[in-house]
N, C-alpha and C positions, 0 to 999 in steps of 0.2 A: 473264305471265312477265316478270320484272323482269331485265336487262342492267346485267352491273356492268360499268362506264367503270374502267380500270384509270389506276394514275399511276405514272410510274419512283418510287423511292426505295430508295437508294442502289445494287445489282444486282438490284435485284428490285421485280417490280411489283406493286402493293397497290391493292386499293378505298379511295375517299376516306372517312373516318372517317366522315362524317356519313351516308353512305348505308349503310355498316353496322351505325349506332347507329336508321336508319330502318328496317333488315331484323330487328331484335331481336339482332343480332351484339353483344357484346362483345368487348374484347381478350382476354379468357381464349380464346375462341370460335375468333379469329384472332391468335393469337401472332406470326404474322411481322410483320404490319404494325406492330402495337405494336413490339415488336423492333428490327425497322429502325429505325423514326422512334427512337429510346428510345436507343439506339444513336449513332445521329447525332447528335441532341442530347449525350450525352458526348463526344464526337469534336469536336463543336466548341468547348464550353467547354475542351477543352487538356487534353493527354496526361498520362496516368498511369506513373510506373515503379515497378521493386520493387529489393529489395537495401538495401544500407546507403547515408542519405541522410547530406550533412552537417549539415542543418537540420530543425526542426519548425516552426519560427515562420511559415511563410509558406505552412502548411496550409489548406487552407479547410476549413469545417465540415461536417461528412455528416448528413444529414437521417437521421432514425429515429421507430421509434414512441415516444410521449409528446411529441412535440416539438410547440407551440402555432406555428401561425403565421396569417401575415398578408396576403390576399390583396387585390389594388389593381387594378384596370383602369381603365386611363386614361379610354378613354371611355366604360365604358357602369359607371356608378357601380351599378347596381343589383346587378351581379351580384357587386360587392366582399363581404368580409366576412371572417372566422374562419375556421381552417380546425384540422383535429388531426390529424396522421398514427396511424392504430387498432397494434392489438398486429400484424396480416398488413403494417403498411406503408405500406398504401393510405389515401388522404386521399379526401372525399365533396368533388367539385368540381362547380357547376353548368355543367349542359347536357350533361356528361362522364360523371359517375357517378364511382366509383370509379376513382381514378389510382395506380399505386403510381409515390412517390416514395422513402420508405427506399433508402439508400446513395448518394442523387446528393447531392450539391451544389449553394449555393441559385442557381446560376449556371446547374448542367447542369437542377437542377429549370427554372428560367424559360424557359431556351428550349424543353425537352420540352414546359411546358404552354404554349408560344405556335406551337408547331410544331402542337402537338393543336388549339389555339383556331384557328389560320387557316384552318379550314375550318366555322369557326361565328358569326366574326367578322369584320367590315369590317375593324376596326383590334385586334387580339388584344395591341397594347401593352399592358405587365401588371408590377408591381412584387410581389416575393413576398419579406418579410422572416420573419424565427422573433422573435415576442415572448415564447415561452416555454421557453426549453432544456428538453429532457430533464432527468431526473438523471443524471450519470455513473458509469458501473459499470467500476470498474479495480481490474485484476489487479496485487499486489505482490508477488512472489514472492523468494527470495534470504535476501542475510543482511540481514534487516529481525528486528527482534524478536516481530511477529505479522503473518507470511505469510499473504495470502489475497487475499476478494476483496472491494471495499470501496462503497458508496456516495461520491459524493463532489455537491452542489449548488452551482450561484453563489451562494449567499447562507452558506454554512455547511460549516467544516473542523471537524475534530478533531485535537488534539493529545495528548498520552498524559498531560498535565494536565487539560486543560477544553474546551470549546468556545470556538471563536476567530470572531469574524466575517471576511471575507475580501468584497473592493469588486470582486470580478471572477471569473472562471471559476478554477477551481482548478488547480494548479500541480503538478511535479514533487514539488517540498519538500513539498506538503500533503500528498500521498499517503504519502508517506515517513513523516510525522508520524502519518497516521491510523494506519498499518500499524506503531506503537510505536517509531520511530526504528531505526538500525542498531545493528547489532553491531561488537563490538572487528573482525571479520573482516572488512567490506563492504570490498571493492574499490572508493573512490568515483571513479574514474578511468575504469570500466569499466563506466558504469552503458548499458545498454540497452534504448530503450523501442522496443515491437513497436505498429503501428499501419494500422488498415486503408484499405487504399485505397480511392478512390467507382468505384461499380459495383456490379454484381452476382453479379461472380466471386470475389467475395470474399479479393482478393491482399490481401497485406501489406509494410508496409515496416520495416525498422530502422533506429534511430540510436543512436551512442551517444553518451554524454554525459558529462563530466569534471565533477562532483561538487566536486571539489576546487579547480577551477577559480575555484568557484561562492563556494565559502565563502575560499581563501584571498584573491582578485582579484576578487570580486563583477561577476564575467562575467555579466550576466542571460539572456544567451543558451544559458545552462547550466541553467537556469530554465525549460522551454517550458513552454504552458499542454498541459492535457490533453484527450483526446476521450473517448468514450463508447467503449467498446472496447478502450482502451490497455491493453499488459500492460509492469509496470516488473518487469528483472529486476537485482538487484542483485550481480556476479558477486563469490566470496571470494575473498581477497589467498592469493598462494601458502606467505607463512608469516606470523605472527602478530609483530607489533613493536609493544611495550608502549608504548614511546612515541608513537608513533602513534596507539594505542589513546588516551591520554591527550589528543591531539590534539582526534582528533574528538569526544570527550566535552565538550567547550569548543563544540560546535557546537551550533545548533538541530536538525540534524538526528539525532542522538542523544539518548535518554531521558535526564530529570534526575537521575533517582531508579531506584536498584535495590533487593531485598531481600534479605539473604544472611542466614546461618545462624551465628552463633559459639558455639560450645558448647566445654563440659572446661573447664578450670582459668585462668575470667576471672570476673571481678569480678560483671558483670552480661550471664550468657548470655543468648542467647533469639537472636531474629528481628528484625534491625536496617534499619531503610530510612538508606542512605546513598548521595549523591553518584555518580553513574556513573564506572566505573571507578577508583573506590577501591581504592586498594594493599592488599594482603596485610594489611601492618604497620598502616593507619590503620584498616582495620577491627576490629582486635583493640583500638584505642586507643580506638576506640570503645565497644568492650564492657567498658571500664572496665578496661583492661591486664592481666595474667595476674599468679595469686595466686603473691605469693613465696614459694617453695620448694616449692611445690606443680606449679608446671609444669616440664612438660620440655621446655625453652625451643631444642633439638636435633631437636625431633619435631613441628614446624607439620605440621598436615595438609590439604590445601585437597582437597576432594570438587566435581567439576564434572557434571553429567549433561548428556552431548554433545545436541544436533539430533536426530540420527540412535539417539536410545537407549541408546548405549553410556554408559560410565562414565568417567571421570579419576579419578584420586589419585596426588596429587603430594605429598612433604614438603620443607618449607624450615625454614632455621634462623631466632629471632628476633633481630630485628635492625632497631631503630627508625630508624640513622643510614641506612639503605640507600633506595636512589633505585629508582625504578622500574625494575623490571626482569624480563624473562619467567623468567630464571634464577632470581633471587632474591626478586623484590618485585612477585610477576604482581600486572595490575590486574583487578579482581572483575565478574564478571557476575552479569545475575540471578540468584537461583536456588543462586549456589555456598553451599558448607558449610565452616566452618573449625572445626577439631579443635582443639584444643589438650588435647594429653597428661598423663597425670598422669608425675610425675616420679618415681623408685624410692623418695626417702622419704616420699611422699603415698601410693605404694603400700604401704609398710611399714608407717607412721603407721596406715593406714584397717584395716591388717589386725590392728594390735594392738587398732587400737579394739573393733573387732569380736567379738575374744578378750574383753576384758576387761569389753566391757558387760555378757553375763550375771553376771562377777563381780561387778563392781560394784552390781547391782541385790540380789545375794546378802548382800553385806557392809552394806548399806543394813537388809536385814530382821532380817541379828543384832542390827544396832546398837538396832534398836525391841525387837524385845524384852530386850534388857541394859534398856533403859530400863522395860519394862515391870515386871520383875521388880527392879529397885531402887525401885520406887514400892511394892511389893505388901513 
């Protein structure tokens, strides 16, 4: 009959690891002892809170599955080497077997596993770096132009042009960029990134972040890098201000290029790619301006199909001298449609035509045969 020597830790008293890994015990086996110690170890690498923070920048990084790292023991070189945290978490470490690390930090990870080694080692000093990030999986939801949820690697961004190379972990801006730049709408004042805390309870913190800050005063502190988990939500401005709109299209954080629709009585219809938030009036200038006397220059029609499925239709008058304006001169989003009307003599004109083409095809056939019968 084997006597387990119990030890305090922390209100509760536990068998020493090594005689429960000699009894065929694992920590699944004996949850509290793991616990406690596992527990402790975060308790002492420094307190967590939740709520809205004023920073992200002075985050540390949370350990997860796919993460490559790096194992060092100072003295006993043998047992150094590689290590991977699997898809449950858990990393194969020797002497130990299976440890779950996922959600600590490489600080609360060290001393867990030198809290675990003091009972396997003389001297359990131990260096534990990550030589291989994860890839990062973040959420951009809001007024972004493609909502969702995104891959993002240290070595490689997307932007709604090309692939970008990037010298470091990827960024607020990157996300923004993968996720098709904002809309005329984004709130960039009010942006809020949700991010989780180390542990296994899975809290969360917020911060928000001034966008605008960032591009009118290049705050880089409005720039944080991102983690594996981060959800960006971009909140919309209470009402729509065209100039504005016109602003941030001058930014990287909005798309270059949009493609909108100009049809009815311009020179050259069709499906036009132009310049983000182009006015009303530049994109009909575009379409080769509207056929004189044929449009009904009283009857612009701009067709919008909202986020949410609904429809817009608005009409404006033409009017090339006219400045940006949501009254008179909105600026264009993906996707809108511009109408231009026929005007009552285009509709008069098309309805004689109409009439007279059978006639004319009729006066065509007497005329051949007059000709016929003056040959004969």
């Amino acid at each position: 009959m084997t006597l387990l020597r119990l030890k305090p830790v922390g209100k509760r008293w536990v068998a020493p690891l090594p005689l429960l890994l000699a009894l065929g015990l694992s920590s699944p086996t004996l949850p509290i002892a793991a616990a406690e110690l596992r527990r402790e170890a975060i308790a002492q690498a420094g307190p967590s809170s939740t709520g809205f923070e004023t920073t992200l920048q002075d985050d540390a990084y949370i350990l997860g599955s796919g993460d490559g790292l790096s194992l060092r023991f100072l003295a006993v070189e043998d047992l150094s080497g590689p290590l991977e945290i699997l898809n449950d978490g858990t990393a194969s470490l020797p002497l130990l077997g299976s440890v779950m690390l996922s959600g600590l930090t490489l600080s609360q990870a060290s001393l867990w596993l030198e809290t675990l080694y003091k009972n396997q080692l003389q001297r359990p000093d131990l260096l534990l770096s990550v030589v291989r990030p994860r890839p990062l999986r973040i959420a951009v939801v809001g007024e972004v132009e493609r909502p969702g949820l995104y891959t993002l690697t240290t070595s490689e961004a997307s932007t709604t042009q090309a692939s970008v190379s990037i010298s470091g972990p990827p960024t607020l801006v990157d996300a923004i960029q993968k996720a098709g730049g904002i809309t005329s709408m984004a709130n960039l004042q009010r942006v809020v990134v949700q991010r989780r805390l180390p542990g296994a309870d899975s809290r969360f913190k917020r911060t928000r972040v001034d966008l605008l800050a960032l591009v009118r005063d290049g705050d880089q502190l409005q720039n944080p890098l991102l983690f594996d988990g981060d959800t960006i939500k971009l909140e919309r401005v209470a009402q729509e201000d065209a100039s504005n709109s016109a602003k941030l299209a001058v930014t990287t954080l909005a798309p270059t290029q949009i493609t909108v629709n100009v049809i009815g009585e311009v020179k050259s219809p069709g499906r036009l790619q132009v310049p983000a938030s182009t006015p009303l009036m530049q994109a009909i200038l575009a379409a080769g301006g509207v056929e004189t006397w044929r449009a009904k220059t009283s009857q612009l029609e701009l067709v919008r199909i909202n986020r949410n499925g609904s429809a817009m239709r608005r009409q404006y008058r033409l009017d090339y001298n006219q400045g940006v304006s949501t009254a008179s001169n909105p600026p264009l989003v993906d996707g809108d449609t511009v109408i231009v009307n026929r005007s009552r003599y285009a509709i008069s004109a098309d309805a004689i035509g109409a009439v007279s083409q059978p006639l004319s095809g009729l006066v065509n056939v007497l005329t051949l045969f007059r000709l016929l019968d003056s040959n004969n």
